[in-house]
N, C-alpha and C positions, 0 to 999 in steps of 0.2 A: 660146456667147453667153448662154446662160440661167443658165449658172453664173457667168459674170462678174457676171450683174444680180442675183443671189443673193447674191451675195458685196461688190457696192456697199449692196446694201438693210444688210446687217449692219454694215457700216462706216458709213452713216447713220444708225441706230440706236445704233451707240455714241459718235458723237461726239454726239447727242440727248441720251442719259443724263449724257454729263459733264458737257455745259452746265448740266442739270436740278444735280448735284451741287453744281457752281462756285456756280450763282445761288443756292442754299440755304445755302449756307455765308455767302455776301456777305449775306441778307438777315438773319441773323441777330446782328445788329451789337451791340456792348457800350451798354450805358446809361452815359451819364454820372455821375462820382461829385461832388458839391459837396464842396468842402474844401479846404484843402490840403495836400497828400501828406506823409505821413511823421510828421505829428502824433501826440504821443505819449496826445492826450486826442481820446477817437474824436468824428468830426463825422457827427452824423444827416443822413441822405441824403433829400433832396428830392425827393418822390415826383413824377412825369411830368406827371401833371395834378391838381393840388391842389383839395379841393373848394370853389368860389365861397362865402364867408362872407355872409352876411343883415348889413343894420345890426344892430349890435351891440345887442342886447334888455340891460336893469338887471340887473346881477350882485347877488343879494339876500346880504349878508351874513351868515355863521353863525356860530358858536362860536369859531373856529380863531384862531388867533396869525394878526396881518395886519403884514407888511411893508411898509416903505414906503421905496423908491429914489427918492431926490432926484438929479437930476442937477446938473448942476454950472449949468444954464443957469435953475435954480429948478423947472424941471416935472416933476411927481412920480408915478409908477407905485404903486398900492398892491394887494398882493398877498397873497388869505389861503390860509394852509397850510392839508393837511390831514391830521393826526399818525395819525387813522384810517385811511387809505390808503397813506399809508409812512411809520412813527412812526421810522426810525432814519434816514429820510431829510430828514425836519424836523427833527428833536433837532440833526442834523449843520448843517443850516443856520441855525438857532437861534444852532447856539452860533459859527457864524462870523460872525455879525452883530455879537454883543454883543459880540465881541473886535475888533470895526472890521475884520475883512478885507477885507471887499470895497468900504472907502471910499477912494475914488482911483483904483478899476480902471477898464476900461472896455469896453465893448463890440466885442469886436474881432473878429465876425464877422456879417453880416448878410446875407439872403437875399432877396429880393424876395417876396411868396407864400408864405412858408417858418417862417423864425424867427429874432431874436437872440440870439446868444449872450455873453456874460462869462463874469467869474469868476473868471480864468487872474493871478495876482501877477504872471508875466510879458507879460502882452501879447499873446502871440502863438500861443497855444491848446495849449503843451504843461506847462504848471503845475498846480500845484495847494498843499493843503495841506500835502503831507507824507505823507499815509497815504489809503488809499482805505477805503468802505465796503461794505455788502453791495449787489448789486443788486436795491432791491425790487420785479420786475417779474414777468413768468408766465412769460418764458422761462429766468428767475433759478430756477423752482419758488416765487416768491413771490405772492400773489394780489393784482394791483393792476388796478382796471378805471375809472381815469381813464382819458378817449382821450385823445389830443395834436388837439383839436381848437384854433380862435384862442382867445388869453388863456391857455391852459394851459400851468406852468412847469414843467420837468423839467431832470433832471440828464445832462450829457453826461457819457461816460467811452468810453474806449477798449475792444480789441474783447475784452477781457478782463472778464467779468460781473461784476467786485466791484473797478471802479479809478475808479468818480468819486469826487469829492472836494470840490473846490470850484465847479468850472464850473458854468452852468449854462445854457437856454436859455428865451426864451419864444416861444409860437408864433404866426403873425400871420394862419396861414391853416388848417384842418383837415387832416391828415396820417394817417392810420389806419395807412399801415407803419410806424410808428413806436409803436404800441401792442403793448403787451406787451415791447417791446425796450428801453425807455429809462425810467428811476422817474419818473414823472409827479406830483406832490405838491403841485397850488396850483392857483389860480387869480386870474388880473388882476381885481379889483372896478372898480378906475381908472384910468384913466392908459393906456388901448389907443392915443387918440391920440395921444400921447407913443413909444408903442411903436412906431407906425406911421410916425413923424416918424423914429424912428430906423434902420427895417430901409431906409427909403427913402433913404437917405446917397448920397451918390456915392461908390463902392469902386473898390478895385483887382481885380488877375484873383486876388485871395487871400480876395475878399470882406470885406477889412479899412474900415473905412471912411476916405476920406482925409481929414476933421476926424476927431479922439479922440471919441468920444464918452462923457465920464467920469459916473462914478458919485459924486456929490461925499461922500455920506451916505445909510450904509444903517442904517433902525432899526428895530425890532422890539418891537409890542405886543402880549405874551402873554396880556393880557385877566385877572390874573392868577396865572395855571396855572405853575408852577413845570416843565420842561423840564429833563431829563437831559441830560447829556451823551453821544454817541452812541460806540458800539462801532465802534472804528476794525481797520482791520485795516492790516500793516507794508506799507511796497511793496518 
């Protein structure tokens, strides 16, 4: 009899352990990724709990070349670069303004809390110009310490460190995993509620927004400063 109950205790004991196993395996469940799958132009991931932004305090304007995205409905976003914190990724966007590329695109992906994104000739987040550039970021080995906080514009590129190109995003709410991994190079002076009017669209499950929202005219005043054209690299 005493060994039966020795021999149930262990048998209690191991089916104890497996449960313990089971439920540790279940509780460590995958996060979800924003985007949609198989994009050839990588989509920055929407950290868990995004930090709550303050009313937006006056963006005091500096030195830097300031863009300015008219959308097609007349309200305008104006955005200054900053070539000191990634010079080959402003020269890059510089020189796609003055060539009209990004008049007519549109915004075709939006996040609640997160950020917008354009950029893409085709619409649909896997375009670009033709050729990618370096990424100037700290996980690049390059020293960039804008954070991706709201207002701040950065380039998306796929999971490959030197393939952005044209895309780009701005962000509507503070994100810090996103610093150091994405070339961060501007900032919104005006036009957040504009930005806001936008990321708030009604979408589909691709995050596309179901109106276009187009870029009718994008122009750039370099205050100026004459602007190289940037070092591309082939794709």
């Amino acid at each position: 009899m005493k060994r039966n109950r020795t021999h149930l205790k262990m048998v209690l004991l191991l089916v104890a352990a497996l449960m313990l196993v089971i439920t540790a395996g279940c509780g460590g469940g995958s996060k979800k990724t924003e985007g949609a799958g198989g994009a050839a132009t990588a989509q920055p991931t929407k950290a868990p709990s995004p930090s709550p932004s303050p009313t937006d305090a006056p963006v005091i304007e500096g030195d830097g070349p300031v863009v300015t995205i008219e959308m097609d409905n007349g309200e305008k976003i104006r955005i200054e670069l900053f070539p000191e914190t990634a010079p080959n990724t402003v020269n890059n966007f510089i020189s796609l303004v003055k060539k009209g590329f990004y008049d007519g695109l549109i915004f075709h992906r939006v996040i609640p809390d997160f950020m917008i994104q354009g950029g893409d000739p085709d619409g649909i987040g896997t375009g670009g110009p033709g050729y990618g550039i370096k990424g100037e970021f700290s996980s690049n080995g390059f020293e960039n310490k804008l954070k991706h906080t709201r207002g701040v514009i950065s380039m998306a590129r796929s999971q490959m460190m030197d393939s952005a190109g044209s895309q780009f995003f701005i962000m509507t709410a503070d994100n810090s995993g996103l610093d150091g991994q994405y070339a961060a190079f501007g900032r919104v002076l005006e036009g957040l509620e504009t930005v806001d009017k936008i990321v708030n669209q009604k979408r589909d499950a691709s995050d596309r927004p179901l109106e276009p929202m187009k870029m009718a005219k994008v122009t750039v005043d370099t205050k100026g400063v004459t602007y190289p054209e940037p070092e591309t690299i082939a794709e």
